[in-house]
C-alpha positions in Angstrom: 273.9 34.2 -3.7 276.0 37.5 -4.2 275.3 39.5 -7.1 277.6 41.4 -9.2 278.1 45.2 -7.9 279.2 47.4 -10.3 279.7 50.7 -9.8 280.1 53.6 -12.4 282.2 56.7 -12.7 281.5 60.0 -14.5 283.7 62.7 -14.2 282.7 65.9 -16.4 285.5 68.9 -16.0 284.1 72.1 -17.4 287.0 74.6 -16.8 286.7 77.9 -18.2 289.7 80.4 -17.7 289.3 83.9 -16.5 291.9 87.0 -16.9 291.8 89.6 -14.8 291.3 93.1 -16.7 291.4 96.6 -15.2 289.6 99.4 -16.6 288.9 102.8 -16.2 285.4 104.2 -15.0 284.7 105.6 -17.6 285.4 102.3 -19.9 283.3 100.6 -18.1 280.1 102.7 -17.4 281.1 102.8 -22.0 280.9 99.1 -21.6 278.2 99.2 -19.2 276.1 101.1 -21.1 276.9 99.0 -24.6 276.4 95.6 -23.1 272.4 95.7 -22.1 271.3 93.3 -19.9 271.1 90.0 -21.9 275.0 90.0 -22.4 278.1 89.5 -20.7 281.2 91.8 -21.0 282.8 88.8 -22.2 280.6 89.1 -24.9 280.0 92.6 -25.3 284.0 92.9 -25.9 283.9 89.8 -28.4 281.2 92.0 -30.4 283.3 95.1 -30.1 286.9 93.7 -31.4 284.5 91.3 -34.2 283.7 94.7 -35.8 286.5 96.9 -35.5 287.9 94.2 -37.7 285.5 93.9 -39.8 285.3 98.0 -40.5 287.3 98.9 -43.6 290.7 100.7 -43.5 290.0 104.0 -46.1 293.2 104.7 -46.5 294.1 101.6 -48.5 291.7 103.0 -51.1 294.0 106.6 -51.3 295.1 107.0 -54.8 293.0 103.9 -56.5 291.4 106.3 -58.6 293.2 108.4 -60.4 290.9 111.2 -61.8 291.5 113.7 -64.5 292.2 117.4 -63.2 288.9 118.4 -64.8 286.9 115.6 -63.7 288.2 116.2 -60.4 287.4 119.8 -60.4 283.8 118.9 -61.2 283.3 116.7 -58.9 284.5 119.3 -56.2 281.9 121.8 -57.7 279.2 119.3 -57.0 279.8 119.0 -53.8 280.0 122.6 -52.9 276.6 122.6 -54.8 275.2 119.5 -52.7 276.1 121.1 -49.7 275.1 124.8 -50.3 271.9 123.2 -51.2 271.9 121.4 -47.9 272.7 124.4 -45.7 269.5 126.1 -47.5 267.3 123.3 -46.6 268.2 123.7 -42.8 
C-alpha cells in the first residue's frame, strides 16, 4: 500500500529597495553623530525630514497682527527693558 505524498511549498519574498546616496564627510560624521547607535541612517533621515516638516514657517504669520503705532512702540520699550534687565543679570 502507497500512501498519498504531498508535498508543500512556501515561498516568502521580502524585498526591500536600496538607493544609493552620496554625501559629504562632513554630512555624515553630522549624521553620524545624530543617529546613536540604536538607529539606522535610514531612520535617522526619516526623523530628520518628519520634523523639518513639522516646524512652522514664521513668515506666514508676517502681518497677522496688525498693532496700533503706540501699542507697538510699547511693546518695543519692553523689550529694550527685558533685555537691559538681562544684560544686568549676566
Amino acid at each position: 500500500m502507497v500512501l498519498p505524498l504531498k508535498l508543500y511549498t512556501y515561498m516568502i519574498c521580502i524585498c526591500i529597495m536600496t538607493k544609493p546616496v552620496t554625501l559629504s564627510n562632513a554630512a555624515y560624521e553630522a549624521l553620524k553623530k545624530v543617529k546613536g547607535k540604536d538607529m539606522s541612517f535610514s531612520d535617522i533621515v526619516l526623523k530628520l525630514v518628519e520634523h523639518s516638516n513639522n516646524r512652522q514657517d514664521f513668515n506666514k504669520f508676517a502681518g497677522v497682527l496688525k498693532a496700533q503705532a503706540n501699542e507697538l512702540e510699547k511693546f518695543k520699550l519692553q523689550i529694550e527693558e527685558d533685555r537691559t534687565r538681562n544684560d544686568e543679570k549676566m
